[in-house]
C-alpha positions in Angstrom: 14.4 31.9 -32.3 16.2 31.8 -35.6 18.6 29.9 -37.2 22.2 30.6 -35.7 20.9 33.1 -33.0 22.0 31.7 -29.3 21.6 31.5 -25.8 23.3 30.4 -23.2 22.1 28.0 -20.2 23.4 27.2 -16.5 23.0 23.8 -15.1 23.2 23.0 -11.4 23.7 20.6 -9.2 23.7 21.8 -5.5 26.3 18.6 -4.0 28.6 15.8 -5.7 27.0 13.3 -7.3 22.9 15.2 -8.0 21.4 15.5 -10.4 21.9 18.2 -13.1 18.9 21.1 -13.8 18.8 23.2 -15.9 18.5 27.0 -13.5 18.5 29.7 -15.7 19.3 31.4 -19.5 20.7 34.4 -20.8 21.1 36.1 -23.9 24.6 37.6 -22.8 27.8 35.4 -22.1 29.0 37.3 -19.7 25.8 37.7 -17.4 25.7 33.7 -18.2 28.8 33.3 -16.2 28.6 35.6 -13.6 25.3 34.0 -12.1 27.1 30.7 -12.4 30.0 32.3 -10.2 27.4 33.5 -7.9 25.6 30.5 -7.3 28.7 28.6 -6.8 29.8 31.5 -3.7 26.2 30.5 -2.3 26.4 26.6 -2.9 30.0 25.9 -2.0 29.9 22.0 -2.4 28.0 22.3 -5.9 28.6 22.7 -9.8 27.5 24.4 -12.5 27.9 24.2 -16.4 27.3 27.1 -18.9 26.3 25.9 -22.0 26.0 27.6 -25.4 22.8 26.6 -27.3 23.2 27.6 -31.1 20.0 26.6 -33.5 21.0 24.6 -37.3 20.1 26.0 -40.1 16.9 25.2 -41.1 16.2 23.4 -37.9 14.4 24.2 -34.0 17.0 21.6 -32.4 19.6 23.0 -30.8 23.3 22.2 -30.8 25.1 22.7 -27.3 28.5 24.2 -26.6 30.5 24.0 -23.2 31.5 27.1 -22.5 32.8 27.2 -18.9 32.5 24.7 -15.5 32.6 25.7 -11.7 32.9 23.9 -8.5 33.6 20.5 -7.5 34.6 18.6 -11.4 38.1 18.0 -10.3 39.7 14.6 -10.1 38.3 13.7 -7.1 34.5 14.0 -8.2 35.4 11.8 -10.9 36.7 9.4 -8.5 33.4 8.9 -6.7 31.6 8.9 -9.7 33.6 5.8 -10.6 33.1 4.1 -7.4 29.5 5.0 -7.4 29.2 3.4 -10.9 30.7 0.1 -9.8 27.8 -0.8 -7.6 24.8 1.6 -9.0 22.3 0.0 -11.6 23.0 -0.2 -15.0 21.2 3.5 -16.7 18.2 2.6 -18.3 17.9 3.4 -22.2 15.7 6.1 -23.4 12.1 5.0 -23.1 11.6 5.2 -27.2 13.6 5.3 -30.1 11.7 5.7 -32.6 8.3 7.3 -33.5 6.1 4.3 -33.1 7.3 3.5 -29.9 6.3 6.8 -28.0 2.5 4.4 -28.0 4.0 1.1 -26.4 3.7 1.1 -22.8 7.0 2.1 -21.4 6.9 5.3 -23.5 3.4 5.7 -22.0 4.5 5.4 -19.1 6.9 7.9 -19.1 4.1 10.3 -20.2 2.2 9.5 -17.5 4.9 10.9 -14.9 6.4 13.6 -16.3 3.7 15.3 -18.1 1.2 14.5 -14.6 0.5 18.2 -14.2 -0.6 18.3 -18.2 -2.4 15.5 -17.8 -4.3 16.4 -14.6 -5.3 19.7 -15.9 -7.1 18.3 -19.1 -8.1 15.3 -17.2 -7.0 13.2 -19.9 -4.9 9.9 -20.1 -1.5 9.6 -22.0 -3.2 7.7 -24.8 -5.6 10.4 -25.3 -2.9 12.8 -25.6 -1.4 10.1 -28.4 -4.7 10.3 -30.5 -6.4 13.8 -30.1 -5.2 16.4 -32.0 -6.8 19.1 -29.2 -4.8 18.0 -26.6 -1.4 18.3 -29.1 -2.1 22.0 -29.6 -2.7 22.6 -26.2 0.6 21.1 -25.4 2.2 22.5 -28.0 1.4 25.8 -26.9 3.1 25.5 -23.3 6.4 24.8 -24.3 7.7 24.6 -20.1 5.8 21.5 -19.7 7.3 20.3 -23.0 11.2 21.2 -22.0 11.3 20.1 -18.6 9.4 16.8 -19.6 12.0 15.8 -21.5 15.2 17.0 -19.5 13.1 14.7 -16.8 13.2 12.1 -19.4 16.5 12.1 -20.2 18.2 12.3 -16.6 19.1 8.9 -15.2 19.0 7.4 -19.1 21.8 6.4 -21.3 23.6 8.7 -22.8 26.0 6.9 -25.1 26.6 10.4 -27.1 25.9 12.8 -24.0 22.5 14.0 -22.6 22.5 16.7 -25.1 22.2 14.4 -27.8 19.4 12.6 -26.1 17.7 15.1 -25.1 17.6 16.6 -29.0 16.8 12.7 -30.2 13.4 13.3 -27.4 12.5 16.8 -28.9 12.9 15.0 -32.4 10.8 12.3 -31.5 8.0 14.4 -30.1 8.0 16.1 -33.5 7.5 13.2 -35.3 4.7 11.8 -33.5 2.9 15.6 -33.3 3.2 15.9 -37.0 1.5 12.1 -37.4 -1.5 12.5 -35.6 -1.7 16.0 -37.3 -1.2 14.3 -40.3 -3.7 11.6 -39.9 -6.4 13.8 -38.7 -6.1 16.2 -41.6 -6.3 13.2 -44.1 -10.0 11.8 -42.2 -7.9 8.7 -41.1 -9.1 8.9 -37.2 -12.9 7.7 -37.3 -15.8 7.3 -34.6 -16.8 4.3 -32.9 -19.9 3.6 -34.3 -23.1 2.9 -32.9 -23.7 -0.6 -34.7 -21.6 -2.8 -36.7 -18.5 -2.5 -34.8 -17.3 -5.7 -35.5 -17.1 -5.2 -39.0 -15.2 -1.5 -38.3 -12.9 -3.4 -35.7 -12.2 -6.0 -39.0 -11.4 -3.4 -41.6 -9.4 -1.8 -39.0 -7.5 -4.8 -38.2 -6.7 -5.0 -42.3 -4.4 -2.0 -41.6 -1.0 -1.9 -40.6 -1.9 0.4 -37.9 -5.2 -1.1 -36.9 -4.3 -0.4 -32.9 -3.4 3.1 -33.3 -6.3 3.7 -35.4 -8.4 1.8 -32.7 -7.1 3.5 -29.9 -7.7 7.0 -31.8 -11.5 5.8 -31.9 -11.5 5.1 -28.4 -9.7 8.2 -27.1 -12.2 10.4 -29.3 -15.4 8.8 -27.7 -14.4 9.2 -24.2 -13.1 12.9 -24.9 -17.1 13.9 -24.5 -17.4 13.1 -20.8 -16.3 16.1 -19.0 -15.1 13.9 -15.7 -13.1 10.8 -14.5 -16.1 9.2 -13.5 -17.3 10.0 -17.2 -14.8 8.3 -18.8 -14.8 5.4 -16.8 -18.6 4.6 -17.8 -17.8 5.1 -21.3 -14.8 2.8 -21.1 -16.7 -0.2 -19.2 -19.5 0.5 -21.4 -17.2 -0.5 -24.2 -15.5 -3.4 -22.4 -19.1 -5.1 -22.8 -19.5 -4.1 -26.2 -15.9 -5.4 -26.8 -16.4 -8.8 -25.1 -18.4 -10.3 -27.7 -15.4 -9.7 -30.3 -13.1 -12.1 -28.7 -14.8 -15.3 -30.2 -14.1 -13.6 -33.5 -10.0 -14.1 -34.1 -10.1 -11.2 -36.5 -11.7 -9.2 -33.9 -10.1 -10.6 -30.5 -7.3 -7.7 -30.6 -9.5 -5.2 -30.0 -10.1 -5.3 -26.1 -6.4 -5.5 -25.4 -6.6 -2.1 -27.2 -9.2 -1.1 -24.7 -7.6 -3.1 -21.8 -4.8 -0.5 -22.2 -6.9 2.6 -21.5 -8.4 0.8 -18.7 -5.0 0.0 -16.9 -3.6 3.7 -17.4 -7.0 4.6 -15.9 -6.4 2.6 -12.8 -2.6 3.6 -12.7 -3.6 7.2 -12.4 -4.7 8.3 -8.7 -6.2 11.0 -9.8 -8.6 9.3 -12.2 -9.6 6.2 -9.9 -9.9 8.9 -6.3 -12.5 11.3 -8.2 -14.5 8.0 -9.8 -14.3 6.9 -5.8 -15.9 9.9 -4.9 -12.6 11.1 -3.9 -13.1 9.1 0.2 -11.3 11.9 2.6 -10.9 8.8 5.1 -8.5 6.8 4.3 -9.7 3.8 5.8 -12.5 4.1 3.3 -10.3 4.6 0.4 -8.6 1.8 0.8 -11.4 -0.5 1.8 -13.1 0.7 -1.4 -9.8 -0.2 -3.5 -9.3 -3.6 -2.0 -13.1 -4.7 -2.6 -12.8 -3.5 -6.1 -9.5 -5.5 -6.8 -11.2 -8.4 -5.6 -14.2 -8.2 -8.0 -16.7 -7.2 -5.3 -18.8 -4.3 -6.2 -20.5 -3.9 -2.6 -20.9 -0.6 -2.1 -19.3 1.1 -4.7 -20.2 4.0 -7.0 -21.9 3.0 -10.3 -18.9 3.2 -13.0 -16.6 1.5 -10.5 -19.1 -1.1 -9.4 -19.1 -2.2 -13.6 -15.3 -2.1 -12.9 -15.3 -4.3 -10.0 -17.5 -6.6 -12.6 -15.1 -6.9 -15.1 -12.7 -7.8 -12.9 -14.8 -11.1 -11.1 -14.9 -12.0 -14.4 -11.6 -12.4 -15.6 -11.5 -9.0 -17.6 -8.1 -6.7 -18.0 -5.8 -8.1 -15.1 -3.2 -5.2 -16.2 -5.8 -3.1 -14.7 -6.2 -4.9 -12.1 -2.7 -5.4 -11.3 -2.9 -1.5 -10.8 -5.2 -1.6 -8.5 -4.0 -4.0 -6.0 -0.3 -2.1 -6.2 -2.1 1.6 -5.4 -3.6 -0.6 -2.2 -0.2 -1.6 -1.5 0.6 2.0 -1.8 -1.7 2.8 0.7 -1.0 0.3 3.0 2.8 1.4 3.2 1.8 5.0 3.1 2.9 6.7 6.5 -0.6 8.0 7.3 -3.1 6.7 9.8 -6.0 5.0 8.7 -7.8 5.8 11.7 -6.8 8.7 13.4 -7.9 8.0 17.5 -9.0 4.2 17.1 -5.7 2.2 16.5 -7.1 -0.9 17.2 -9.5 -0.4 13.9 -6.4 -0.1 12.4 -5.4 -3.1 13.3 -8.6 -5.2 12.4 -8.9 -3.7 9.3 -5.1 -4.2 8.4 -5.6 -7.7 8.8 -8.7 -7.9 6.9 -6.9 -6.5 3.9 -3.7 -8.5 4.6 -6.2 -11.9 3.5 -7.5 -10.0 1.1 -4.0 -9.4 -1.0 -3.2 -13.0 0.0 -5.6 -14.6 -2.2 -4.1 -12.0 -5.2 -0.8 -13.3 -4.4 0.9 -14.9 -7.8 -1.2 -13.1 -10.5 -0.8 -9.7 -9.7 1.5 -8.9 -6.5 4.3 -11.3 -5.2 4.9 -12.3 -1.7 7.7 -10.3 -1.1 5.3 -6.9 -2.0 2.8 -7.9 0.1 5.1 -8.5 3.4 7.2 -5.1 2.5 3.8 -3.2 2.4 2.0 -4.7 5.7 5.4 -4.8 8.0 5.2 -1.1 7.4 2.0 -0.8 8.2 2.7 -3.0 11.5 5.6 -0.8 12.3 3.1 2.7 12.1 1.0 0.6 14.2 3.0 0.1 16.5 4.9 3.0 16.9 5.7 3.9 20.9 4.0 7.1 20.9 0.9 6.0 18.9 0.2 2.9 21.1 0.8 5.2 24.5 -1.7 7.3 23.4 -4.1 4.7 22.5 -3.4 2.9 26.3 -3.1 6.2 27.8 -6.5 5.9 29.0 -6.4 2.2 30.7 -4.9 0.7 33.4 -4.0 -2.5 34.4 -4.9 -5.8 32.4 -6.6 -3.8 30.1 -3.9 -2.1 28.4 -2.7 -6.0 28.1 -6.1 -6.9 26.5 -5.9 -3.7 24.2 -2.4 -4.5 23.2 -3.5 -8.3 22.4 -6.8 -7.0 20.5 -3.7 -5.4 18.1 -2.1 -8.6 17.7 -5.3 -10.5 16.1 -5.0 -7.4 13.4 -0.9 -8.3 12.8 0.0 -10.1 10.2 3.9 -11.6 10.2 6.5 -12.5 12.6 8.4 -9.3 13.0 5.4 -7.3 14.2 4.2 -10.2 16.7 7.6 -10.1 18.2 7.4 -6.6 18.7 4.0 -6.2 20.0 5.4 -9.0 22.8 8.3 -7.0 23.3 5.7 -4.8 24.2 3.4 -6.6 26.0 6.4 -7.8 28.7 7.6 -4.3 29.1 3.9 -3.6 30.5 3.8 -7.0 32.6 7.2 -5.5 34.1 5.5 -2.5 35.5 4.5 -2.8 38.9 1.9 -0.8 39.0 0.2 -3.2 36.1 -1.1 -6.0 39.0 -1.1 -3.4 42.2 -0.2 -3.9 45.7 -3.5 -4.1 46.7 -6.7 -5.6 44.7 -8.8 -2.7 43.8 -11.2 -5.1 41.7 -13.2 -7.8 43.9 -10.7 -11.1 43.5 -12.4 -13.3 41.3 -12.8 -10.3 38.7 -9.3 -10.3 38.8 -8.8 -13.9 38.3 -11.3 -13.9 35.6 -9.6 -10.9 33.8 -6.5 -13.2 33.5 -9.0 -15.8 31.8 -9.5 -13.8 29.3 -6.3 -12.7 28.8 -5.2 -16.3 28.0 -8.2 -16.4 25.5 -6.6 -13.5 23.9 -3.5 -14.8 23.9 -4.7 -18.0 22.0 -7.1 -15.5 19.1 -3.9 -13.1 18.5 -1.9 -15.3 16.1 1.2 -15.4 18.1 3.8 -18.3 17.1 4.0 -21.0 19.4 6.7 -20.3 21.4 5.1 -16.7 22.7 1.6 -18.2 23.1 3.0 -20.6 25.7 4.9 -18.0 27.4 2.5 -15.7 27.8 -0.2 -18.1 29.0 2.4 -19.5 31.7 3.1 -15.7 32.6 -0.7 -15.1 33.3 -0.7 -18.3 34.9 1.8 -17.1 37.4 0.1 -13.8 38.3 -3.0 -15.7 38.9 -1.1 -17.9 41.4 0.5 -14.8 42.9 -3.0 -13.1 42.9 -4.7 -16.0 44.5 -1.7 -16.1 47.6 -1.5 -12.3 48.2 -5.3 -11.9 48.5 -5.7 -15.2 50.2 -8.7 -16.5 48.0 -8.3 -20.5 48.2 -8.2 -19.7 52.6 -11.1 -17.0 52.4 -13.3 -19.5 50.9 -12.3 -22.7 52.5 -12.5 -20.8 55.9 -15.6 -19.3 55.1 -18.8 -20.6 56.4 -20.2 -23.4 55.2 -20.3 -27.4 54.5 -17.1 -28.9 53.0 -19.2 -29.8 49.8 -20.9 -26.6 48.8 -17.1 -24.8 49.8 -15.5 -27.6 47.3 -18.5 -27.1 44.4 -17.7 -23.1 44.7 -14.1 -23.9 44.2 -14.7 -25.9 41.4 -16.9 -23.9 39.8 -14.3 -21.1 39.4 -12.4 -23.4 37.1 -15.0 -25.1 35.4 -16.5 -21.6 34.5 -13.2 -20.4 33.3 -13.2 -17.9 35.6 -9.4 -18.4 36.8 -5.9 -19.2 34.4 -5.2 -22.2 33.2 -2.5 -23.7 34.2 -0.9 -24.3 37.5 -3.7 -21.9 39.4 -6.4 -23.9 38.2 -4.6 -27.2 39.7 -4.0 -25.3 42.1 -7.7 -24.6 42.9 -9.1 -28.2 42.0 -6.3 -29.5 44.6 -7.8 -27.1 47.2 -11.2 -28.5 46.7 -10.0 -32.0 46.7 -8.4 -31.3 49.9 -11.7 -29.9 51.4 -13.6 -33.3 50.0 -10.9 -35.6 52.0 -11.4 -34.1 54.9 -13.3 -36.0 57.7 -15.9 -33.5 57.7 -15.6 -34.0 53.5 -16.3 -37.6 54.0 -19.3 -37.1 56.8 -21.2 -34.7 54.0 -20.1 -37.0 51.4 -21.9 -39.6 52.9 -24.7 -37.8 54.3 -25.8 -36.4 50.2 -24.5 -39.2 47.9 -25.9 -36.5 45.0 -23.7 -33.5 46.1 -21.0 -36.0 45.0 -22.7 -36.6 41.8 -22.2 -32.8 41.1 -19.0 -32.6 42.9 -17.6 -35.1 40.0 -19.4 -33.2 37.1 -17.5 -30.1 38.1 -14.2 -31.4 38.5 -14.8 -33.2 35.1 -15.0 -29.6 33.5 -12.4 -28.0 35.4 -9.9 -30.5 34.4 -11.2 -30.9 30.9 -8.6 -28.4 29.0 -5.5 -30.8 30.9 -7.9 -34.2 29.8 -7.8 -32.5 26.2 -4.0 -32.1 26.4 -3.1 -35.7 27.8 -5.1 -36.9 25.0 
């Protein structure tokens, strides 16, 4: 487009208060504002601004004219915009402002999101694109990813002289840095790593002003040969050890920073760390795969990440690492199921990881990430119609075991509360216990055993723990008095003593609650040892009573504990 000669643009937003895009241009005014009028009659509640965009002399940067406004920019829209802006965050500043600063992180940062599709096409990170001239041209040729990258940029920025301003001051500083790595590449100023004697090239590239950009030029332009993710992450922990011996040199020490920067927009970008993973399709594995690599352990993973893992037990780039443990975090709070059919996996394996970030807690993530990420994991967990299918298939006190299993995979109070919630809406069913026992009774009563067991193994607060152990307790008392089992075996045939010992044994063994029904039981055999016909076998086998004693010993052992 020439000096002077125009178009005109239509910017959109579909309700009050979103955000502006830019829809369409035309080369006619009139057609201009007749598809703003027409996408106004379709989007009643929206707005839409034709702008004229006339080019300075001499110049590619535009200068933008109103022309004409529709819809809802009345009074009233102001209105909310004011209230809204009493309470919204302040609008960050543009992410650079001058040419040097489009290679400090935030900039980079901002490359990394909105140019993602670039990036991802050429596989290439956003300091390659800051170094290699092969990349520029490529970009420079698709002038969409270009104009929408920076209309992306500038929305949600301040614009202390309009968005139109900001948005040329982007374009202007894109320019710049194009025409310096051009520049710099043209005058032989961008050089190879070399082979040997890189501390002395690292030294005379430190004597220069821009030692770090000429560093990071090096860099980008060896790992530009490997034709994969995985690729580049070899050649950059291949470097890493070559780097490493440069820090006892203070001349030299700058230069793994320089690297440590590739390495943490390598683990920032999903793309780059899933192929180099082998890109798991589970899940589960993925995330497994991320923790142990975050935590230095290279156990099973594949060969460039393994080195990664390495660097990372040692001390090595804890930027990079940092990444790491927020993409698990990511995935933890991700609404998708690690497991699809076994929930209770889930639920080990959430808790495994939950330790896991613990320990990281402080020097990469805080607290507060940590119990966001996991109580939204809990909550997926424990979603109604996820944990009814997983119990669809059990009945009874199994669905309470199942349900328990979960808890020992919870971590936090607002998920344990739930999952009791959960647990007494079951115990309320009356179906759960039966009219009838369809299980021979001691079964039963050892099922509510190891309920109570657990009970104590799924990390409940105090509070719960005891309630649900005296709930089981109770159902083994109502158990034991609706199928008669203290009469059936006192009645049945037999000397008092060997009727007392098989009472006894039941608690001993832990084959009934504890609690109340194991009194309960120990007072029944106590009661069969007092009888006269108690006292007459007493006497007769003074070493029945021997093991008579024994097993009341370790049937009242748990209470003996407690009184202690």
């Amino acid at each position: 487009m020439m000096a002077g000669s125009l178009h005109f643009e239509i910017l959109f937003r579909p309700f009050p208060g979103g955000s502006w895009e830019l829809i369409e241009t035309h080369g006619r005014r009139d057609d201009a504002l007749e598809s703003a009028r027409r996408r106004i009659g379709a989007f009643p509640r929206g707005a839409a601004r034709v702008t004229k965009e006339v080019l300075r002399p001499g110049s590619d940067i535009p200068d933008s004219i109103l022309v004409a406004t529709f819809g809802e920019l009345g009074e009233p829209l102001l209105e909310t915009a004011r209230r809204r802006a009493k309470t919204a965050p302040e609008p960050a500043p543009l992410p650079c402002q001058t040419v040097a600063d489009l290679w400090k992180a935030p900039a980079r940062l901002a490359i990394a999101e909105h140019l993602q599709g670039f990036l991802k096409r050429f596989q290439a990170l956003p300091l390659e694109l800051l170094h290699r001239t092969d990349l520029i041209e490529y970009l420079e040729a698709d002038d969409f990813a270009v104009d929408y990258a920076v209309q992306r940029a500038a929305l949600g920025r301040e614009h202390p002289e309009g968005i139109h301003k900001s948005i040329r001051q982007l374009k202007e500083l894109i320019n710049g840095a194009i025409a310096r790595v051009l520049k710099d590449e043209v005058q032989g100023k961008f050089r190879d790593l070399p082979e040997r004697g890189l501390a002395a090239f690292v030294r005379s590239l430190g004597a220069q002003a821009d030692g770090q950009y000429l560093l990071g030029a090096a860099i980008a332009r060896r790992i530009a040969s490997s034709p994969s993710w995985s690729g580049k992450l070899g050649q950059l922990t291949g470097l890493h050890a070559q780097f490493e011996p440069l820090t006892e040199d203070g001349d030299t020490a700058w230069a793994l920073e320089v690297l440590g920067d590739f390495l943490t927009e390598f683990c920032a970008c999903p793309g780059a760390m899933d192929s180099s993973l082998g890109n798991p399709r589970n899940p589960a594995r993925q995330l497994e795969m991320l923790t142990r690599l975050a935590c230095g352990d290279d156990t099973d993973l594949p060969t460039p990440v393994a080195h990664l893992a390495v660097i990372f037990a040692r001390g090595g780039t804890p930027a990079a690492r940092s990444q790491i443990y927020r993409r698990g975090l990511a995935l933890v709070r991700a609404p998708l199921r690690l497991f699809e059919s076994d929930l209770r996996a889930e639920a080990m394996l959430t808790g495994r990881l939950y330790d896991y970030f613990v320990e990281a807690e402080g020097a990469h993530i805080t607290s507060g990430e940590i119990a966001e990420a996991f109580s939204a994991r809990a909550r997926q967990i424990l979603a109604e119609d996820r944990v009814e299918t997983h119990l669809a298939p059990l009945a009874g006190p199994a669905r309470i075991e199942h349900l328990l299993a979960l808890g020992a995979g919870l971590r936090g109070d607002a998920p344990k509360r739930r999952l009791v919630a959960m647990i007494e809406q079951d115990m309320g069913r009356r179906q759960f216990w039966g009219s009838d026992a369809d299980s021979p009774p001691l079964e039963c009563l050892t099922m509510l055993a190891r309920l109570q067991d657990r009970v104590e193994a799924a990390g409940l607060d105090q509070d719960n723990t005891n309630w649900l152990m005296r709930r089981l307790d109770d159902f083994g008392i109502d158990l034991m008095r609706r199928l008669g089992i203290l009469a059936r075996i006192a009645e049945s045939g037999g000397r008092p003593l060997e009727k007392a010992a098989a009472l006894l044994s039941i608690a001993a063994r832990g084959q009934a609650p504890r609690g109340h029904c194991r009194l309960l039981i120990v007072a029944k055999a106590h009661s069969l040892i007092a009888s006269a016909e108690g006292r007459t076998d007493l006497a007769s086998r003074p070493e029945a009573g021997i093991e008579i004693e024994h097993l009341r010993r370790a049937a009242l052992a748990d209470y003996q504990i407690a009184a202690a």
